[in-house]
C-alpha positions in Angstrom: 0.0 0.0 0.0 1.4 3.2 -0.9 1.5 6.0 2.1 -1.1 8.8 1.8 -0.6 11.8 -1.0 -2.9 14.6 -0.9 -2.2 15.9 -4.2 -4.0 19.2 -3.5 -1.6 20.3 0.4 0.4 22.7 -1.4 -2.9 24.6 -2.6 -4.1 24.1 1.3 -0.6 24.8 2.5 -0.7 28.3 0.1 -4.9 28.7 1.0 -3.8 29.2 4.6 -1.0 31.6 3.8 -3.5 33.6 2.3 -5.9 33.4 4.7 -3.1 34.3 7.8 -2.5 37.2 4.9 -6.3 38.2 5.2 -5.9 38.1 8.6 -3.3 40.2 9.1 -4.6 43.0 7.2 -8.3 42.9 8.9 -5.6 43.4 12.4 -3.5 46.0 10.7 -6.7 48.0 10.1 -8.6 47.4 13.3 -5.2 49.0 15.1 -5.8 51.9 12.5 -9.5 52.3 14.0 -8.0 52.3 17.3 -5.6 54.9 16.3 -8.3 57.1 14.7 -10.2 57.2 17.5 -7.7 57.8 19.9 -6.9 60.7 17.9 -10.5 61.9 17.6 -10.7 61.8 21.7 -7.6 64.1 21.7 -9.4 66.9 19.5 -12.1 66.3 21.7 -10.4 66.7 24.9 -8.5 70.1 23.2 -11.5 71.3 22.0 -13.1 71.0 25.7 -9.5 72.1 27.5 -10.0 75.6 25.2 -13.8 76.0 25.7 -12.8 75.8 29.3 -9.9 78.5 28.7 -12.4 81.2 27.4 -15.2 80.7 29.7 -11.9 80.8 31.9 -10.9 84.2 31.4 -12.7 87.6 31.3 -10.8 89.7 29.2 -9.8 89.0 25.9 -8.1 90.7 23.2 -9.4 90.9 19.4 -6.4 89.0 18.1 -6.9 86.4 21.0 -10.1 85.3 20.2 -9.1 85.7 16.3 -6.7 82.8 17.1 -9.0 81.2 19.6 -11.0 80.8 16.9 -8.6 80.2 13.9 -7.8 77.2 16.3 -11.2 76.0 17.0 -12.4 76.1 13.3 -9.3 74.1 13.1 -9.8 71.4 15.6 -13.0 71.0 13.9 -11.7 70.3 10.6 -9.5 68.0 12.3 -12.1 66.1 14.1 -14.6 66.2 10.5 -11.4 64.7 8.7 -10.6 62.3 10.9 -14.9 61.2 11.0 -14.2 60.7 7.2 -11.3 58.5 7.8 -13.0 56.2 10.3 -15.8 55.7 8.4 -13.7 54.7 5.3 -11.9 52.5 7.8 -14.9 50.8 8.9 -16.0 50.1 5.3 -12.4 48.5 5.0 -12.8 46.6 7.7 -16.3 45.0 6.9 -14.8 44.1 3.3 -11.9 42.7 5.0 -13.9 41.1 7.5 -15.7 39.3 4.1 -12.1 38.2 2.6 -11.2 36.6 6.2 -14.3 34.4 6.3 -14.0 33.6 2.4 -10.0 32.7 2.8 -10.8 31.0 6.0 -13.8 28.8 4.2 -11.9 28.1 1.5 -8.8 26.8 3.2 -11.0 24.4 6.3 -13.0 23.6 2.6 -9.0 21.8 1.4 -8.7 20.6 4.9 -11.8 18.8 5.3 -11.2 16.8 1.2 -8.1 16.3 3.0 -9.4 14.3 6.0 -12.5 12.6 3.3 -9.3 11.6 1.4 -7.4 10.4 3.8 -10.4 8.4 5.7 -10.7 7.1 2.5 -6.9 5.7 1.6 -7.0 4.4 5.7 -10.2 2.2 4.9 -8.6 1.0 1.9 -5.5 0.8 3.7 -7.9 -1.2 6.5 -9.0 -3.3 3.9 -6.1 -4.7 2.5 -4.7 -5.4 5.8 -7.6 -7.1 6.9 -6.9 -9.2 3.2 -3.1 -10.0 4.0 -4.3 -11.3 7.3 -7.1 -13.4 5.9 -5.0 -14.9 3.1 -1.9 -15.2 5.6 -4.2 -17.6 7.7 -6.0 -19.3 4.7 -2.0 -20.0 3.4 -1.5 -21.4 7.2 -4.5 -23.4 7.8 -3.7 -25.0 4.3 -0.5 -25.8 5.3 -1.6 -27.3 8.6 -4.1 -29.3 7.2 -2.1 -30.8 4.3 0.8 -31.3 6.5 -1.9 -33.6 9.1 -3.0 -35.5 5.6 0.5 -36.6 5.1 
């Protein structure tokens, strides 16, 4: 009996490369939604730290608020930009999301015609023990009984 081939394990072997791949990128731009939001909070927290500064303090000079304001129209460009970018992130991630489950499907999809395949070649390779043994015994009990006839 020959040992087991699975003539398809370097397509499984390269199907779970590219699904670790898949993977990878779906964690690469998770930490970029982490990092968008982290930066949003900042704006946030600078936008509150210079509401507080104004309410803060009684007199203030033209130019002051001129840059108090320059600032704040700023911050919320900032924070608008960065809402743009986390919702294109999220769409990223949802696609990516799909490419993990469909790499992931296809690869377990190899794995498990590997395992049919090889419950396959170990009934067959069952079998034809089971047919050594048989024949084994028929040669012995042959030999047995012709060597009592003599």
């Amino acid at each position: 009996m020959k040992r087991f081939h699975f003539g398809l394990q370097r397509t499984t072997d390269w199907r779970e490369h590219q699904a670790e791949l898949e993977k990878s990128e779906l964690e690469k731009l998770t930490g970029k939604r982490t990092q968008l939001a982290d930066s949003r909070n900042e704006v946030e927290k600078e936008l509150d730290t210079l509401a507080n500064n104004q309410v803060g303090h009684s007199v203030h000079t033209a130019q002051e608020l001129h840059q108090a304001a320059l600032f704040t129209r700023s911050l919320f460009n900032l924070d608008k930009q960065l809402v743009n970018e986390q919702s294109k992130c999220e769409q990223q991630i949802v696609q990516q999301q799909g490419k993990c489950i469909e790499a992931d499907r296809d690869h377990r999809l190899l794995l498990k015609l590997r395992d049919t395949k090889l419950l396959e070649w170990q009934k067959e390779f069952n079998r034809e023990i089971e047919e050594t043994a048989a024949d084994s015994w028929n040669s012995r009990r042959a030999r047995e009984t012709s060597s009592s006839s003599s």
